[in-house]
C-alpha positions as CSV (number, residue, x, y, z in Angstrom):
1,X,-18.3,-29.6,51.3
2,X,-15.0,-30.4,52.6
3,X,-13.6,-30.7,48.9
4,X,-14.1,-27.6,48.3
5,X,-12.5,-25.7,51.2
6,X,-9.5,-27.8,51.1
7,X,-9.6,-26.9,47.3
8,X,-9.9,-23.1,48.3
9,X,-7.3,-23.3,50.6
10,X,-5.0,-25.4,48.4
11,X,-5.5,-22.8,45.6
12,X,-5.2,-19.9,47.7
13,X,-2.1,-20.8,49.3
14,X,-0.6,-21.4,45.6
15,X,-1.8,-17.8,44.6
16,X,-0.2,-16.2,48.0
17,X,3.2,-17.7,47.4
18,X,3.2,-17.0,43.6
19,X,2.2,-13.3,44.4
20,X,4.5,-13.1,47.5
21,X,7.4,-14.2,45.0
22,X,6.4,-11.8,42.9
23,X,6.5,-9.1,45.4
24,X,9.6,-9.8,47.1
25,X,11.7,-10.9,43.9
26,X,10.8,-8.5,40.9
27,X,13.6,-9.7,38.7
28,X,11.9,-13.0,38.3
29,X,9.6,-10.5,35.9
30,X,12.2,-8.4,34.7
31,X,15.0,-10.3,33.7
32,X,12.3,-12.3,31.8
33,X,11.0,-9.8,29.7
34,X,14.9,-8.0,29.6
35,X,15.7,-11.5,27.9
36,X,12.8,-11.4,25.5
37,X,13.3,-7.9,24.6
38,X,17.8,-8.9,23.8
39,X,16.7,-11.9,21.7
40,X,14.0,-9.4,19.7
41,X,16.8,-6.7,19.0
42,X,19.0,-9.2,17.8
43,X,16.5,-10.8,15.2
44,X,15.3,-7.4,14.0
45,X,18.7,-6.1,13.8
């Protein structure tokens, strides 16, 4: 039983940091997707 909090809790502090990054830093989304959508143009001209 204690597993599976300490599982839990491990888990749900990795998903409140990733979202909190998210959150707080939205160019970690958009310069991704900005640098997927240069190198497209330039293959397709």
């Amino acid at each position: 039983m204690g597993q599976a909090i300490m599982l839990s809790t491990l888990f749900g502090l990795i998903v409140l940091i990733f979202g909190l990054v998210l959150y707080f830093d939205p160019e970690a989304r958009r310069s991704a997707s900005n640098e997927d959508t240069r190198v497209s143009e330039e293959l397709h001209g």
